[in-house]
N, C-alpha and C positions, 0 to 999 in steps of 0.2 A: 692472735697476731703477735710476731717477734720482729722488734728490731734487732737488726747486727750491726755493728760499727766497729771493725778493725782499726788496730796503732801496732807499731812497732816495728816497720816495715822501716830501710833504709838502705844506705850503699855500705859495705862491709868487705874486706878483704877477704882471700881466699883464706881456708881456714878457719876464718874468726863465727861467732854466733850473733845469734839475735832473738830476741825472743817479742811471739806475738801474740796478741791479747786481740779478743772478739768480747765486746762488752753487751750482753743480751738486753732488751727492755720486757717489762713483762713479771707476769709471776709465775708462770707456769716452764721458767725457763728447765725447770731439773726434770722434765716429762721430755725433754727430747734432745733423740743423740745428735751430736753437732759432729760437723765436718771441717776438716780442709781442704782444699782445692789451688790448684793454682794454675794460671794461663802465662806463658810465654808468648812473647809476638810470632805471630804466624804461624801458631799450634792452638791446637784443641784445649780446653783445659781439662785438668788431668785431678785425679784422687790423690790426696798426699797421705789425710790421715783421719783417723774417725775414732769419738770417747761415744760408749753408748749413757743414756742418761744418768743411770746411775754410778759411771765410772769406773765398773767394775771391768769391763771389758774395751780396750784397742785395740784400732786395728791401723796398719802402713802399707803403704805403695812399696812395692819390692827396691827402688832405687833409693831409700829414707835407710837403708842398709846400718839401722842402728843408731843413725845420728839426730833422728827428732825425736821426742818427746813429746806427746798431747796430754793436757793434763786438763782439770777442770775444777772448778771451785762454785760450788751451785750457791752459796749462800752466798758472793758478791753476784753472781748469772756473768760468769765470765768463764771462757776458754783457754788457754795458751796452745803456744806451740812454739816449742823449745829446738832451736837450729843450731849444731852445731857442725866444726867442719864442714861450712859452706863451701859450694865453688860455684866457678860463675855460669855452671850448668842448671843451677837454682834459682837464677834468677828469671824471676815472675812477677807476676801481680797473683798474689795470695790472698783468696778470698775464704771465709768464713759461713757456713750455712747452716740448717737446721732444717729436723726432720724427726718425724714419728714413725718413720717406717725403720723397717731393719736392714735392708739392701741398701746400707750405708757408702758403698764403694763406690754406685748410682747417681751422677751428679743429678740426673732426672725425677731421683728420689726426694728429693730436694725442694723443701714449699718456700724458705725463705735465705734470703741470700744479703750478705754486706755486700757494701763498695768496695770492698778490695784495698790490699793495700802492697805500696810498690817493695818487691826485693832486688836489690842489683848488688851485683858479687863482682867485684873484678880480679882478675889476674894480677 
């Protein structure tokens, strides 16, 4: 069993960053590769970005065109995801998950999931 509990979400100018943190509960958090995701109102949520457990390998959604970074620090059991040059086609609710499968891009793939947390980018 993994809790997830995303921070770091908030309103941000275009351009600017933010960086977000999925804090895991558990000890077996460095057995499985985590994800991000994120939903927009009135859309699907979508793959943004994925660390496999041991961090040696990510992967991005083609529209992350460079500008996020997933990093991972298994001895706190925490995630980030590093946004830079935001705009306000970013904004979502950015959720955090986890998984032991390898079809990491799969939100289906997926056994456990945070609450999410809000990104809003303005103009």
């Amino acid at each position: 069993q993994v809790h997830l509990v995303e921070s770091g979400g908030g309103l941000v100018q275009a351009g600017g960053s933010l960086r977000l943190s999925c804090a895991a509960s558990g000890r077996t958090f460095s057995s499985y590769n985590m994800g991000w995701f994120r939903q927009a109102p009135g859309k699907e949520r979508e793959f943004v970005s994925a660390i496999m457990w041991s961090g040696g390998n990510t992967y991005y959604a083609s529209f992350v065109k460079g500008r996020f970074t997933i990093s991972r620090d298994n001895a706190k059991n925490t995630v980030y995801l590093q946004m830079n040059s935001l705009s306000p086609e970013d904004t979502a609710v950015y959720y955090c998950a986890a998984t032991t499968r390898v079809r990491v891009g799969a939100s289906s793939e997926y056994d456990y999931w945070g609450q999410g947390t809000q990104v809003t980018v303005s103009s």
